[in-house]
Residue frames as qw, qx, qy, qz and C-alpha x, y, z in Angstrom:
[[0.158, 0.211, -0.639, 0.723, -50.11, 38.13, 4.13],
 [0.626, -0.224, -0.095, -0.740, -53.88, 38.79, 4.51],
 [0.831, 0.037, -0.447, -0.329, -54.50, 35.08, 4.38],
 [0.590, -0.120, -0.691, 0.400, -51.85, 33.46, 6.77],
 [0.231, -0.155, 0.405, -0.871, -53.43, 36.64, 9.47],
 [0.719, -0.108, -0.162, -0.667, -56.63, 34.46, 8.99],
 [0.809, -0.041, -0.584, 0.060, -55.40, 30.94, 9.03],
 [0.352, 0.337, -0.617, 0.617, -53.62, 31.90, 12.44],
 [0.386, -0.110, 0.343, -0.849, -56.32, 33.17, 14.11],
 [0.754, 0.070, -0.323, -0.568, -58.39, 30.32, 12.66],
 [0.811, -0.032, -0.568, 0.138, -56.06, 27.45, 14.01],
 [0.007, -0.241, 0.577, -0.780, -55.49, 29.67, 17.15],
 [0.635, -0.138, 0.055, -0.758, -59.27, 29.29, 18.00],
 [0.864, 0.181, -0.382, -0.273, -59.52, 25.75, 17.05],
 [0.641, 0.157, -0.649, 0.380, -56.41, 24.86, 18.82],
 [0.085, -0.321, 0.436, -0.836, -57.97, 26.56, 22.13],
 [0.838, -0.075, -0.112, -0.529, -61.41, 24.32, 21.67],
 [0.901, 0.101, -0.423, -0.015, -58.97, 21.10, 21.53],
 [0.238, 0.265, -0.698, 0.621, -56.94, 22.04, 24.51],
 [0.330, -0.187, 0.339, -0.861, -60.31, 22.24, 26.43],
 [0.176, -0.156, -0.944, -0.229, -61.51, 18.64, 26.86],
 [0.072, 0.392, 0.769, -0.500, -64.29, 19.82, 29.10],
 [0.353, 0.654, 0.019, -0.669, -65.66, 22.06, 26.42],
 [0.062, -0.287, 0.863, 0.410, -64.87, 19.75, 23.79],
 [0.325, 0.448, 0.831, -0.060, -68.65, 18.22, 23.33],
 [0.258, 0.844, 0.195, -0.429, -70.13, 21.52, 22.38],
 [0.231, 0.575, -0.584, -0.524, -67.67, 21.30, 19.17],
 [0.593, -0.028, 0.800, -0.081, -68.31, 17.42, 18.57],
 [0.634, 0.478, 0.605, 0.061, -70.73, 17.53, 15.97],
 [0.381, 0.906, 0.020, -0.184, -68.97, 20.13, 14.03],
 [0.671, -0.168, 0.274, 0.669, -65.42, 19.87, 12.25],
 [0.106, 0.949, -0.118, -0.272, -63.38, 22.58, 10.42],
 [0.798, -0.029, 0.328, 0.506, -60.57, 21.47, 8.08],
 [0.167, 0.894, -0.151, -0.387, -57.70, 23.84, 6.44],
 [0.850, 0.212, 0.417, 0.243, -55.82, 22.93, 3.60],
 [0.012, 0.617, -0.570, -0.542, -52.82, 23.79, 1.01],
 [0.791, 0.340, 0.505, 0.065, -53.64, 21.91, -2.26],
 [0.164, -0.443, 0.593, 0.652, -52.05, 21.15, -5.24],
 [0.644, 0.544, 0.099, -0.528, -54.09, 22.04, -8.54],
 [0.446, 0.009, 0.721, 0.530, -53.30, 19.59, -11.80],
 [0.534, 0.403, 0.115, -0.735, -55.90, 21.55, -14.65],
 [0.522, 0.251, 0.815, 0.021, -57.26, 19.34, -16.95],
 [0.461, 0.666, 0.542, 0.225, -58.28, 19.80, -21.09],
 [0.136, 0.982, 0.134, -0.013, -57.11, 23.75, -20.85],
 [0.630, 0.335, 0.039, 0.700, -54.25, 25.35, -22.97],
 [0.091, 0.914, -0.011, 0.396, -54.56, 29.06, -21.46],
 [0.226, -0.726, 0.535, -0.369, -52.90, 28.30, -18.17],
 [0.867, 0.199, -0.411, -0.199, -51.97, 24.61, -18.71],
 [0.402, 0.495, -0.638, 0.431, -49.23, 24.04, -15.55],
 [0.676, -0.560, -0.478, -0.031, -50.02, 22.11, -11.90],
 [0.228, 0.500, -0.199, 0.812, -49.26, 24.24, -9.10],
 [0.465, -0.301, -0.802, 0.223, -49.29, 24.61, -5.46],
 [0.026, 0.093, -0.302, 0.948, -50.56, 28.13, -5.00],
 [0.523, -0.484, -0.227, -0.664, -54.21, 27.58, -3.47],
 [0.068, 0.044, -0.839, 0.539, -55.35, 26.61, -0.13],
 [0.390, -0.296, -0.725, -0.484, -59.22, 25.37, 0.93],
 [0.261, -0.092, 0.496, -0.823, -61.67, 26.13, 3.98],
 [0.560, -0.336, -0.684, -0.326, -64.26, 23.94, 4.76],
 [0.137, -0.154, 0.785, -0.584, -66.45, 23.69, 7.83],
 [0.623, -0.289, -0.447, -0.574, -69.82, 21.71, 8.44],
 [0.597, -0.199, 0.543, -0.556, -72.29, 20.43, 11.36],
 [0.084, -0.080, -0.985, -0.127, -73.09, 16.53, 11.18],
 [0.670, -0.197, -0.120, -0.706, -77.24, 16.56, 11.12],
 [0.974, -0.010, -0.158, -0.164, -76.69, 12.79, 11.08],
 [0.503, -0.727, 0.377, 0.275, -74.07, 10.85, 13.17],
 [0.675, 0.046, 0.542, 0.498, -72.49, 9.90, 9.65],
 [0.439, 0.569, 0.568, 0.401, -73.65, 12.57, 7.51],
 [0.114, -0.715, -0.103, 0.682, -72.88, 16.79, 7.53],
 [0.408, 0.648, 0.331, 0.551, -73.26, 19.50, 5.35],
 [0.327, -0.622, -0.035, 0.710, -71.45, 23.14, 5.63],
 [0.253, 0.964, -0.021, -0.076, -69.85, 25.65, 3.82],
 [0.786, -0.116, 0.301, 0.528, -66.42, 25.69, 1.81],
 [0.129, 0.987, -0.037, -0.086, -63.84, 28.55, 0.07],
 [0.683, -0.194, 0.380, 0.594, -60.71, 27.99, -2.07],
 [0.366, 0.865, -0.185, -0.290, -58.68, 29.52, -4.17],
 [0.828, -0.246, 0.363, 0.351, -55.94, 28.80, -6.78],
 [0.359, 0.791, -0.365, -0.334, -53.63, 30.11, -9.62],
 [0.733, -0.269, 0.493, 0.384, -51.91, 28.53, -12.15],
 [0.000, -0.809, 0.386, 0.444, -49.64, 29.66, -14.76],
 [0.763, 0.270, 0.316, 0.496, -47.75, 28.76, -18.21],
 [0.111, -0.665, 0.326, 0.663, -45.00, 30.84, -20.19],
 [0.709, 0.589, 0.325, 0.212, -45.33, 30.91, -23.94],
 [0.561, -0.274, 0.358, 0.694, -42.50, 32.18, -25.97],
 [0.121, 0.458, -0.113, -0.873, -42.46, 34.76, -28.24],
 [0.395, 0.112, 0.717, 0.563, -44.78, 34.81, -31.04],
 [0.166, 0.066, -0.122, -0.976, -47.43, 36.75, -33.14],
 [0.168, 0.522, 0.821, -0.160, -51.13, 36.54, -32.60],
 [0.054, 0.330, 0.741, 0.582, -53.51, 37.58, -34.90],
 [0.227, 0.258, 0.547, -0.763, -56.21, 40.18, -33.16],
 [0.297, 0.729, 0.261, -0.559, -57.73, 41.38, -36.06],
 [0.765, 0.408, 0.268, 0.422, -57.73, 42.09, -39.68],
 [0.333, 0.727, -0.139, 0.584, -54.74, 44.51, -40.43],
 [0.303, -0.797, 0.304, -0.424, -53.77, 44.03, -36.35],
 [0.907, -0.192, -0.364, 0.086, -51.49, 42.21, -34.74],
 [0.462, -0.796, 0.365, -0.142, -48.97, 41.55, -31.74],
 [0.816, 0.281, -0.421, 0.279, -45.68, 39.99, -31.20],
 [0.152, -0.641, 0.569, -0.492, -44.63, 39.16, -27.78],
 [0.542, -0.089, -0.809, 0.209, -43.94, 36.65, -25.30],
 [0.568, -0.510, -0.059, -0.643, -46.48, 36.19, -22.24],
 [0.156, 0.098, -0.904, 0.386, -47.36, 34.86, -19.01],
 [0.537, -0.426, -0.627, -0.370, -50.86, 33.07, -18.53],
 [0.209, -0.180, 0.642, -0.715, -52.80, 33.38, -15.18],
 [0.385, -0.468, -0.352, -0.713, -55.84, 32.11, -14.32],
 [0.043, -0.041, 0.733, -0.677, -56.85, 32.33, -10.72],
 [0.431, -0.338, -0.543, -0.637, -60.00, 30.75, -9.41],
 [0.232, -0.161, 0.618, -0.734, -61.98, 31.16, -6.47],
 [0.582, -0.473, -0.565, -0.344, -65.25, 28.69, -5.69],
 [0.120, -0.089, 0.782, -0.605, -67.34, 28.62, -2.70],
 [0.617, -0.138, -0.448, -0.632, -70.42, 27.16, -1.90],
 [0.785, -0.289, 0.168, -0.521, -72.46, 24.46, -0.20],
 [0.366, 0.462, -0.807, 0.027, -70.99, 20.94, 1.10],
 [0.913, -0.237, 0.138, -0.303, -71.99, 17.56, 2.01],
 [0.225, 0.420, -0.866, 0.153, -70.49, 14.35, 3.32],
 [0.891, -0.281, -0.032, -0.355, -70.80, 11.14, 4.30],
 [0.113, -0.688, 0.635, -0.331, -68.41, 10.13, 6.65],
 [0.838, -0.189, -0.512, -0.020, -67.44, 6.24, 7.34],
 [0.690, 0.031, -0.512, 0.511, -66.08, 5.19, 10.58],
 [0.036, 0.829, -0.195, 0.522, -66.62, 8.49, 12.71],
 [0.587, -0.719, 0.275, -0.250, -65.13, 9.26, 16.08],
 [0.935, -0.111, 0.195, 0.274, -62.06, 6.58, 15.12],
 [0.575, -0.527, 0.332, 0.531, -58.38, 7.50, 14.31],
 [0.322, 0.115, 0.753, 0.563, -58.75, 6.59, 11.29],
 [0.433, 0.681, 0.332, -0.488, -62.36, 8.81, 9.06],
 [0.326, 0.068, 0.647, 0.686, -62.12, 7.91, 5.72],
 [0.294, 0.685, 0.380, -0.548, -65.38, 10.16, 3.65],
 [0.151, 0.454, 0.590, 0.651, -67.15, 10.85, 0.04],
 [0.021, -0.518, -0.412, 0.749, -68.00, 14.46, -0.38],
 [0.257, 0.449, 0.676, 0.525, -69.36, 16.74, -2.65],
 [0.188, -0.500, -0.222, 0.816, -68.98, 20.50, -3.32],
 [0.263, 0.571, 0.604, 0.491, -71.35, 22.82, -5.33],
 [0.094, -0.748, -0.316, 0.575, -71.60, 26.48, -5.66],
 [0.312, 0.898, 0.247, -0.190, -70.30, 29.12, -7.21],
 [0.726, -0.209, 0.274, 0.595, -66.76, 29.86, -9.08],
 [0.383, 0.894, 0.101, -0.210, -65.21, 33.08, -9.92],
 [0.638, -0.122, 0.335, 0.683, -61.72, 32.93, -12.23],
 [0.277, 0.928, -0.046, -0.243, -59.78, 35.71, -14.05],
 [0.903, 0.266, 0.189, 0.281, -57.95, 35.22, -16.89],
 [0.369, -0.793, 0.185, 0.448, -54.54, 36.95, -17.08],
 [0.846, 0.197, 0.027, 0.495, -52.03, 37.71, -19.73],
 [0.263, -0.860, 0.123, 0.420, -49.11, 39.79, -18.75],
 [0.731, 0.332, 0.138, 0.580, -46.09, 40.87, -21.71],
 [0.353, 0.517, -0.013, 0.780, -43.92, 43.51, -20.67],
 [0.006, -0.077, 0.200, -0.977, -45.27, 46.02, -18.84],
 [0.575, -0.089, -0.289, -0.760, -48.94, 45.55, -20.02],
 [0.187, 0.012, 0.943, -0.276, -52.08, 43.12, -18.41],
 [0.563, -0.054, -0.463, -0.682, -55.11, 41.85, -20.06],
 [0.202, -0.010, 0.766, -0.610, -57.61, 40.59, -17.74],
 [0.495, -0.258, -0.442, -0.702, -61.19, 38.98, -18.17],
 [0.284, -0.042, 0.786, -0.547, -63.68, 37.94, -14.95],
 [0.498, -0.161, -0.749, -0.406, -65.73, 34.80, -15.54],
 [0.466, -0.253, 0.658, -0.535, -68.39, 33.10, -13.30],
 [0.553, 0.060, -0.704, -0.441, -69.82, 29.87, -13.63],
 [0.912, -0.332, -0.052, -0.233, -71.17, 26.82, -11.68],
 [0.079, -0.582, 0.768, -0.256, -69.02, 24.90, -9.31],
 [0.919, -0.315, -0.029, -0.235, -69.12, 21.21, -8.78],
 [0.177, 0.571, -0.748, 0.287, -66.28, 19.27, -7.16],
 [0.950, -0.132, -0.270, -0.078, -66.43, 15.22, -5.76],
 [0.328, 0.613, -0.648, 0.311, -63.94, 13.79, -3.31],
 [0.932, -0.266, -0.244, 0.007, -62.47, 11.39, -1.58],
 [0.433, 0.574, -0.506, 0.477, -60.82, 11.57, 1.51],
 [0.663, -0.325, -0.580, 0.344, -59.72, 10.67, 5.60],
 [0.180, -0.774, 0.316, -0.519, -58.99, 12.58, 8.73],
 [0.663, 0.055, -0.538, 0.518, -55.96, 11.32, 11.26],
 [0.172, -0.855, 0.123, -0.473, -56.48, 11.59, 14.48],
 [0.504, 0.220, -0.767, 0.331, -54.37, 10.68, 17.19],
 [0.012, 0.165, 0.789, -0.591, -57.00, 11.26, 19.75],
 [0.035, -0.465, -0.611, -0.640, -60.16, 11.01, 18.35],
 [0.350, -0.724, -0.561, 0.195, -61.79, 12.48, 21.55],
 [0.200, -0.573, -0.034, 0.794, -59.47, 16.00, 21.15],
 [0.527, 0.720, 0.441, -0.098, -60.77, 16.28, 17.48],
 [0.047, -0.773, 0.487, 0.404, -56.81, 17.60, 16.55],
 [0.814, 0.072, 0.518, 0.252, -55.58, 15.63, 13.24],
 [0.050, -0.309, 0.618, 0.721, -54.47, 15.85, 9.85],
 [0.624, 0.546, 0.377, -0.414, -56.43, 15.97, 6.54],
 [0.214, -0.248, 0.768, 0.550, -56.27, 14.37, 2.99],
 [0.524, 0.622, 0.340, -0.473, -58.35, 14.92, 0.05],
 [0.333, 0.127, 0.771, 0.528, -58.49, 13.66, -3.83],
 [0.387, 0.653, 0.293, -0.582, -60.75, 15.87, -5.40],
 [0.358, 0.352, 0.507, 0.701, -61.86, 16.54, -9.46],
 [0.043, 0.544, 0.309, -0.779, -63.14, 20.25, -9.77],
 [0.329, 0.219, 0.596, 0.699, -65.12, 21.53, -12.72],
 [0.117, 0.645, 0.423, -0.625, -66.58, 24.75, -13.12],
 [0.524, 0.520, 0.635, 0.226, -68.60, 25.97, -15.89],
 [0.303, -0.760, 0.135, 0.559, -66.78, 29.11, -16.69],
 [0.680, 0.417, 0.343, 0.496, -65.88, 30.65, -19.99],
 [0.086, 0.901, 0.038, -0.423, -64.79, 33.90, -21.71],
 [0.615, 0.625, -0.088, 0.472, -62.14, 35.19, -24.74],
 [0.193, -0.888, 0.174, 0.380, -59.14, 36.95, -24.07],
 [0.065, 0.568, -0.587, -0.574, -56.88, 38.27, -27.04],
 [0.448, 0.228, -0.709, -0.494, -57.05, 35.10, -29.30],
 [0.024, -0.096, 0.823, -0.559, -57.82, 32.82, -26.08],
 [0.571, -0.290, -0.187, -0.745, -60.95, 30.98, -25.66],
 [0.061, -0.127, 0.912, -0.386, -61.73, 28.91, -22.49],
 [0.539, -0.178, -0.158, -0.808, -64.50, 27.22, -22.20],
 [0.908, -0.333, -0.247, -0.057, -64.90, 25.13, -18.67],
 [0.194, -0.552, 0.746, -0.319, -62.13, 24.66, -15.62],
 [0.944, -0.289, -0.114, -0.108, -61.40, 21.18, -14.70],
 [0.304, 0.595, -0.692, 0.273, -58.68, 19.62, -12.36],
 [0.861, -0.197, -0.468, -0.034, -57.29, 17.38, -10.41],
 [0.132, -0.784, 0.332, -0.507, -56.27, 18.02, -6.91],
 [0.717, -0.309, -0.604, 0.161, -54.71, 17.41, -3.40],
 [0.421, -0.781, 0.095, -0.451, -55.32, 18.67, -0.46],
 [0.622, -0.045, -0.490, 0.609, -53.05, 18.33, 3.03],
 [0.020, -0.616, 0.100, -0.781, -53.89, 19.98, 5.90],
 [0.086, 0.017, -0.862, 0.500, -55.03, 20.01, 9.46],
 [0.496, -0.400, -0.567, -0.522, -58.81, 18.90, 10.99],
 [0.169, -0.039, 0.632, -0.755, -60.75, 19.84, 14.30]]
């Protein structure tokens, strides 16, 4: 609930700058894009299912009229079910039960672009996101949760546009292809991750 109290207030603001063409320069060289994306993970059995529970913040200043760099903040979970079975902890210990994987992961960090075409309907752009990425692994059975908190490096490429239908009110949609990989690891019960990677899309709106 937290989160859509933010985005509101976030596209309230934004949508008060683009009703205001006369105040509308003083935002020019800056954009602000929100996003719902859909995570695919790549190479990793702990939580192995694509899934549309994250959403992305980005905002940056153009130094150059083709070129900006900002600041960016997503999250995402995704999940698998595994059926009952028995996992080895230890010698002379084990478990038998049936689980549900989590692993939720938050990067944020520094962003750049280079933007083709700007100030046209159409902004197609190659970007490129590096920071910082925390994720906790989850496993829930029954009643009971095992939990571990990794950090690692963040790096994340993409390719994507912004639609506007007036490029002079800076209101549009956003689209984004992205590969994420963060350098994250840890154990949990028998469980050993080592690296995050996925494929993604993003959908959302751009000022």
């Amino acid at each position: 609930m937290k989160t859509f109290r933010i985005l509101a207030a976030v596209l309230t603001v934004a949508a008060l700058s683009v009703i205001r063409p006369a105040e509308a320069q003083i935002f020019r060289k800056m954009y602000l894009n929100v996003d719902w994306q859909y995570n695919m993970p790549v190479g990793m059995d702990f939580a192995d299912r694509s899934s549309g529970w994250g959403m992305h913040f980005e905002g940056g200043y153009y130094l150059l009229p083709e070129v900006s760099v900002g600041a960016f903040l997503s999250y995402h979970t995704n999940l698998s079910t595994l059926d009952r079975q028995t996992l080895q902890l230890a010698p002379g210990e084990s478990l038998t039960t049936a689980q549900k994987h989590s692993v939720f992961q938050l990067p944020f960090g520094v962003t750049g672009r280079y933007t083709f075409c700007r100030d046209r309907r159409i902004e197609p752009y190659v970007g490129l996101e590096l920071g910082s990425s925390y994720a906790r692994l989850s496993s829930y059975y029954h009643v009971v949760k095992h939990y571990t908190d990794t950090w690692g490096f963040y790096l994340q490429p993409e390719l994507g546009m912004n639609l506007f239908p007036e490029p002079t009110r800076r209101f549009g949609l956003h689209f984004a292809l992205y590969y994420g990989y963060g350098t994250n690891d840890g154990t949990l019960l028998v469980y050993r991750l080592d690296g995050l990677s996925s494929f993604g899309f993003r959908a959302g709106v751009s000022f």
